[in-house]
KEZA-59738 format. One line per field, with one value per residue (C-alpha): residue number from 1; residue in one letter; y, x, z. Coordinates in Angstrom, 1 decimal, padded with zeros to 4 digits. Each point is the difference from the previous one (the first is absolute). Example, Ala and Ser with C-alpha at 12.3 -4.5 7.8 and 13.67 -1.06 7.14 Angstrom:
<torses>
resi = [1 | 2]
resn = [A | S]
yy = [-004.5 | 003.4]
xx = [012.3 | 001.4]
zz = [007.8 | -000.7]
</torses>
This chain:
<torses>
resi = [1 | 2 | 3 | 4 | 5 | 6 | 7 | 8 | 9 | 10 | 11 | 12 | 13 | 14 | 15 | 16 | 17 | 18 | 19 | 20 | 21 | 22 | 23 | 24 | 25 | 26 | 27 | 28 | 29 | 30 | 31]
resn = [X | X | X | X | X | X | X | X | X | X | X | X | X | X | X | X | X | X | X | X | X | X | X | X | X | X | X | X | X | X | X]
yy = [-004.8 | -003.3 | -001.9 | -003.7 | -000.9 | -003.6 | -000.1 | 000.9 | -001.3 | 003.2 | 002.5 | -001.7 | 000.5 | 002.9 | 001.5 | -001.2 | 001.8 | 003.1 | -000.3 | -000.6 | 002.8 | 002.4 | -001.2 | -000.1 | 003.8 | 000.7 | -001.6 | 002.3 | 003.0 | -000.3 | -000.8]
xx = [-013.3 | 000.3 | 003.7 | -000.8 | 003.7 | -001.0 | -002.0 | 002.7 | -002.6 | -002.4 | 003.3 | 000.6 | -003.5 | -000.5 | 003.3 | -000.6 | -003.4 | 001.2 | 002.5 | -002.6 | -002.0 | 002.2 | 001.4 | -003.6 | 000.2 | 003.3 | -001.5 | -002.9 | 001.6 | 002.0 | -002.2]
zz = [012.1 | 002.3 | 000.1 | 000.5 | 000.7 | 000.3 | -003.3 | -003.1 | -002.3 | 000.9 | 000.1 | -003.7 | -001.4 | 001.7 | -001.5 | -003.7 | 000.1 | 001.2 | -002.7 | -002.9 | 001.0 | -000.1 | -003.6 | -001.1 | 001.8 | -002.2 | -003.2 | -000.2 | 001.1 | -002.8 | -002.9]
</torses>
């Protein structure tokens, strides 16, 4: 993974997608 400390905007995006994947990951592991 690339840090762009300079570029919160990409850090932001970048963290909420990691976030809804692994939900979505969660999700179907439990159904």
């Amino acid at each position: 993974m690339t840090h762009h400390p300079f570029d919160g905007s990409v850090t932001v995006i970048t963290g909420a997608g990691s976030g809804i994947g692994r939900a979505t990951a969660l999700l179907a592991a439990q159904r």
